[in-house]
N, C-alpha and C positions, 0 to 999 in steps of 0.2 A: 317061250315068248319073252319072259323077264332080261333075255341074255342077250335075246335079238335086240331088244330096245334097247338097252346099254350100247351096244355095239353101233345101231344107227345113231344116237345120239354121238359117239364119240368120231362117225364119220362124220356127220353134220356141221363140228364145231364148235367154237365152246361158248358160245351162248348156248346151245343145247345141253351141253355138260355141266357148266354150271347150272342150268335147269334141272338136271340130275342128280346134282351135289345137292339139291333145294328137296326134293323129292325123297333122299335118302336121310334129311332132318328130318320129316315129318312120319314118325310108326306110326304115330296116332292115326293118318290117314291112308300112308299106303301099303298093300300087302306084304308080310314079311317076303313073299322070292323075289319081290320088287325090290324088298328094301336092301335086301343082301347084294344083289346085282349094283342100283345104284350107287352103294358105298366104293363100290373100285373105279368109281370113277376118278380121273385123274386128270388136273390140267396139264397137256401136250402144246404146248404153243411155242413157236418161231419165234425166237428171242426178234429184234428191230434190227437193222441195220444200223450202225451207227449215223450214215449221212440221214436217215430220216430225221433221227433222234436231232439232230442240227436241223435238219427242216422245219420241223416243230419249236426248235427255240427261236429260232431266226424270225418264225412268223408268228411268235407268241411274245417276246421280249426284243425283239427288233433285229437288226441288222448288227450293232455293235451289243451282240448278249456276252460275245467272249471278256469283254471289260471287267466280265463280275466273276469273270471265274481265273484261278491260275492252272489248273487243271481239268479237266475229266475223263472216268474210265472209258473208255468205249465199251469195252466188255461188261456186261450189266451186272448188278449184281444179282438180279431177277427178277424175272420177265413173267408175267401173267394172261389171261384174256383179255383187260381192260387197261392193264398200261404196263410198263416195266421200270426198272429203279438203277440207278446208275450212281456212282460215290465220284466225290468232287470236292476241291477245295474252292474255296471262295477267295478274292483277292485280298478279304481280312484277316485272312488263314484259317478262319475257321475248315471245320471239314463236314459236308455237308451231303447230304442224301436228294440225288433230284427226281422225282415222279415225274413222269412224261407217257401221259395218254397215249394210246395207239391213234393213228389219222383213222377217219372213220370209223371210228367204233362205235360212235352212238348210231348211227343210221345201218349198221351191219344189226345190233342189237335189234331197231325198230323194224327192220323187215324179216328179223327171225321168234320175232315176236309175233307180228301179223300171221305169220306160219302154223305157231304154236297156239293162239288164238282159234285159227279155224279148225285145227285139230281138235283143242278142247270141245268145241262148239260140235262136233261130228260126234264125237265122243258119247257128249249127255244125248245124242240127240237117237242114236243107234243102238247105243249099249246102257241098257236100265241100270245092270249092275255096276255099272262108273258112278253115277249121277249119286250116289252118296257123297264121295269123292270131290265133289265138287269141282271138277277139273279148271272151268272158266277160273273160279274163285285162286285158285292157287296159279295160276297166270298172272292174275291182277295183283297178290300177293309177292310174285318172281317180277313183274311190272315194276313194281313200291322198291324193291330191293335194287335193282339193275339202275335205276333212274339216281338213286340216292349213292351207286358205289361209282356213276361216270361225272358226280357232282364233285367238284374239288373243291368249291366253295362251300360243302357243307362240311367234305370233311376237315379240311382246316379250324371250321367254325366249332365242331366237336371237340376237335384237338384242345380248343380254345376255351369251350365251356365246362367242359371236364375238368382244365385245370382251375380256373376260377370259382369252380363247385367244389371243389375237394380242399376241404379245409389242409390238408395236409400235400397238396400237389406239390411236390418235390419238382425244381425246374433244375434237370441235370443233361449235362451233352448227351446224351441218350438217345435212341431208338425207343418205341414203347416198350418196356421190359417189366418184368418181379424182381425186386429183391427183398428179400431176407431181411429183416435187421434182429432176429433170437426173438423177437417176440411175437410181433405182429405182420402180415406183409403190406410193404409200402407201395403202392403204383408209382413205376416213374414217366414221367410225362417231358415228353421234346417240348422244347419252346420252339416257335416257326421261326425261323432264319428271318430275317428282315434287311431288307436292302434300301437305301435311297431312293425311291424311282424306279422301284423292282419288285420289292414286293407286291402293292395293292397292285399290279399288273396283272403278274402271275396268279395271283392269290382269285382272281375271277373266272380263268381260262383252263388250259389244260394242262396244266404245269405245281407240282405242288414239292417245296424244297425241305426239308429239316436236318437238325444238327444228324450225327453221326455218330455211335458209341463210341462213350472215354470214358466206364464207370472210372476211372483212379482218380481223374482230375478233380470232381469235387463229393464231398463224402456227407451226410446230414450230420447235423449239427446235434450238440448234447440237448436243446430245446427239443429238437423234433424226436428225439429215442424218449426225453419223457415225458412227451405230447401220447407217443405212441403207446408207453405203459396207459395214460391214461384209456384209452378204447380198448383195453386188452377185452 
């Protein structure tokens, strides 16, 4: 049974899968042959076409979005269930990372939701030995999560509050990354790319940009190595 399920979830798609990836977090609630099956779950998904990936800028940052850019890859650099990433220059030179939601994802999400919803619901309702489990509950939980990862205005706003909160938020050309610096670990934190007339756009819809790693270009400072003795 545990294998079958894996296996229909991974026909299903990956809002299934990622429901499965969510299922294989929690031992505390599901059976260990459940939990071992769920863990090989793996996102399988069609990288975009590049003309979409244009279709989505064009209808998210207008007709003239090529202005803001001097390049980009068409080849992604990787692609997920909910959006895929692609590397880019900017016409400032910077070099920049752009997130581009899949079309219809959220409404592909909501009616595989609806699905897994009734299923829960049959569940508690059939089988006594689920309803510990809470099946409903951990839908409204995979709900909370799926609703917050097709939001790009929150994660932007994370992006944002993170660095703000962290007394020590290092703003370096970076990717989210670790470094090292011999004592303590530093978080490094991307600053959002900011355009004229582009960003607050982007920054509300389906579209979310950041810089690109370059640890060489800027290195912490002698303040911040003995900022960071002090929290040792």
């Amino acid at each position: 049974m545990p294998a079958r399920l894996r296996l229909s979830f991974e026909e299903l798609g990956p809002t299934f899968v990622k429901f499965g990836q969510l299922i294989a977090s929690r031992p505390d609630l599901v059976p260990q042959d459940y939990l071992e099956e769920m863990t090989l779950l793996q996102d399988q998904v069609q990288s975009l076409e590049f003309k979409v990936v244009e279709q989505v800028l064009t209808e998210e940052l207008g007709v003239n979005w090529k202005k803001h850019f001097r390049s980009i890859e068409e080849v992604p650099l990787g692609s997920a269930s909910i959006a895929q990433v692609h590397r880019a220059v900017l016409t400032t030179g910077e070099h920049a990372v752009i997130k581009v939601q899949r079309p219809g994802i959220v409404q592909t999400i909501n009616d595989d939701l609806n699905v897994l919803y009734f299923i829960a619901e049959l569940l508690e309702r059939y089988i006594p030995e689920i309803r510990p489990f809470n099946p409903i509950g951990m839908i409204d939980e995979y709900f909370k999560t799926l609703e917050l990862e097709t939001n790009f205005v929150v994660e932007a706003n994370n992006i944002r509050k993170f660095k703000e909160t962290t007394a020590l938020g290092f703003i370096v050309t970076g990717l989210i990354g670790v470094a090292t610096l011999g004592i303590v670990q530093a978080v490094l934190i991307p600053k959002t790319v900011q355009l004229a007339g582009f960003f607050e756009r982007f920054f509300v819809v389906m579209i979310i940009i950041m810089e690109t790693l370059n640890p060489g270009k800027r290195r912490p400072t002698d303040f911040h190595v003995n900022e960071l003795k002090k929290i040792r």
